[in-house]
GUDRENKE-716207 format. One line per field, with one value per residue (C-alpha): x negated, y, z; residue number from 1. Coordinates in steps of 0.5 Angstrom, whole numbers, always signed. Layout:
N
c1 <- X | ...
c2 <- Y | ...
c3 <- Z | ...
seq <- NUM | ...
This chain:
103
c1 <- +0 | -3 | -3 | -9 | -12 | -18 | -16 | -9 | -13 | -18 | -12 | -8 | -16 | -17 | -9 | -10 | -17 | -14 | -8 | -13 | -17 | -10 | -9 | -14 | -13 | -6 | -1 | +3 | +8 | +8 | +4 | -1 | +5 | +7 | +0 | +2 | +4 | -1 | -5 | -1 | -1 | -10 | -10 | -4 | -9 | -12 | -7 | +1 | +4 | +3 | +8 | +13 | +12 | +10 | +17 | +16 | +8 | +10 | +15 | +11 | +5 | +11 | +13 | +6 | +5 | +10 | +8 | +2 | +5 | +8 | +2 | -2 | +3 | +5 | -1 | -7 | -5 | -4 | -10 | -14 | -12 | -13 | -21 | -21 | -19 | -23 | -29 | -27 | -27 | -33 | -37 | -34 | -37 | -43 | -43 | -39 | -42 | -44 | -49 | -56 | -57 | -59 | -64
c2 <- +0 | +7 | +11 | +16 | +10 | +5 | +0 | +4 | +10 | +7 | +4 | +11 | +14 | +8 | +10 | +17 | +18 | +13 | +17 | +24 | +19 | +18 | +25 | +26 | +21 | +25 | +20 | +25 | +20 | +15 | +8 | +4 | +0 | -2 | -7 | -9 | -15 | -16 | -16 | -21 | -26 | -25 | -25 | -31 | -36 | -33 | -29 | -32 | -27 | -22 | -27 | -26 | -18 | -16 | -12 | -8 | -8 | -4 | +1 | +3 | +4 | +8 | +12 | +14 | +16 | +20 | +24 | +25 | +27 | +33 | +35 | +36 | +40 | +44 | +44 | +44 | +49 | +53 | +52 | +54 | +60 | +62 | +59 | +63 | +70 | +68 | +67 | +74 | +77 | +75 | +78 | +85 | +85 | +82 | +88 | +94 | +100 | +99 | +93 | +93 | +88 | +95 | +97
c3 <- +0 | -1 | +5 | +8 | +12 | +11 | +5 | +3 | +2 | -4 | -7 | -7 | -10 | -15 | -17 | -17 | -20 | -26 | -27 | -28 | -33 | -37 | -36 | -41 | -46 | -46 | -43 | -37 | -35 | -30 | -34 | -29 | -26 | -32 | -31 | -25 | -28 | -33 | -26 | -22 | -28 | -28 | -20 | -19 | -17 | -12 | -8 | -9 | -5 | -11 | -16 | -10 | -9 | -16 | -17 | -10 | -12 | -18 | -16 | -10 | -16 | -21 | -13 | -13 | -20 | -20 | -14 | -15 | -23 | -18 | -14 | -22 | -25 | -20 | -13 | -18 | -23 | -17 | -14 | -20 | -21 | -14 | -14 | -19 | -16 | -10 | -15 | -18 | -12 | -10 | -17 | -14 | -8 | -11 | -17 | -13 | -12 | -5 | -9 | -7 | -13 | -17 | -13
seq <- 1 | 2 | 3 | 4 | 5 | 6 | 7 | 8 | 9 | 10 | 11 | 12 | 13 | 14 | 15 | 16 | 17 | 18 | 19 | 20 | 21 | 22 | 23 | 24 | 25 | 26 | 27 | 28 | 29 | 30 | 31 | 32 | 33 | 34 | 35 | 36 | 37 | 38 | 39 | 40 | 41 | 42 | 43 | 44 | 45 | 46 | 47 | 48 | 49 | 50 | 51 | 52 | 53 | 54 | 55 | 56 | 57 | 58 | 59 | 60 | 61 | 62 | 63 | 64 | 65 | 66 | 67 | 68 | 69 | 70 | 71 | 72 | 73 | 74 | 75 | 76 | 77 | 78 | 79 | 80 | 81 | 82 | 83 | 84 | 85 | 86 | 87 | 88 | 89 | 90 | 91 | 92 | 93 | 94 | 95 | 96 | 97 | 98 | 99 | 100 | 101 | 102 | 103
């Protein structure tokens, strides 16, 4: 499950750092649970509590995706532009008529 904690936390990371990589590629729409079951059928042998689970495993993977979808369209952008007007104020400071860079 992802969570903020121990195991959770590297399969929150491993969801999200993904969904960036797609991003890229252009895909913007939740994906990744759609491998769930592709993953299920490779690890099966190993692990059968993923057979049973495989459903639950991809709605949580999709409910993640979509929250984080939110976080990148609406937290990111916002984020950006305020990193960007810290820097700017700080070239100010840096360049302003009090400056001794002139000197």
């Amino acid at each position: 499950m992802p969570s903020n904690e121990e195991r959770g936390y590297v399969v929150r990371k491993l969801i999200r750092r993904s969904m960036m990589h797609l991003k890229d590629l252009g895909i913007r729409e939740p994906f990744l649970y759609k491998l769930v079951n592709s993953v299920v059928v490779a690890m099966k042998g190993g692990v059968s509590e993923l057979v049973e689970r495989r459903d639950d495993i991809a709605q949580i993977v999709k409910r993640e995706e979509e929250n984080f979808l939110v976080v990148i369209e609406t937290q990111l952008p916002r984020g950006r532009g305020s990193f960007s007007e810290s820097r700017n104020l700080k070239a100010d400071k840096q360049t302003g008529p009090n400056s001794h860079s002139a000197l």
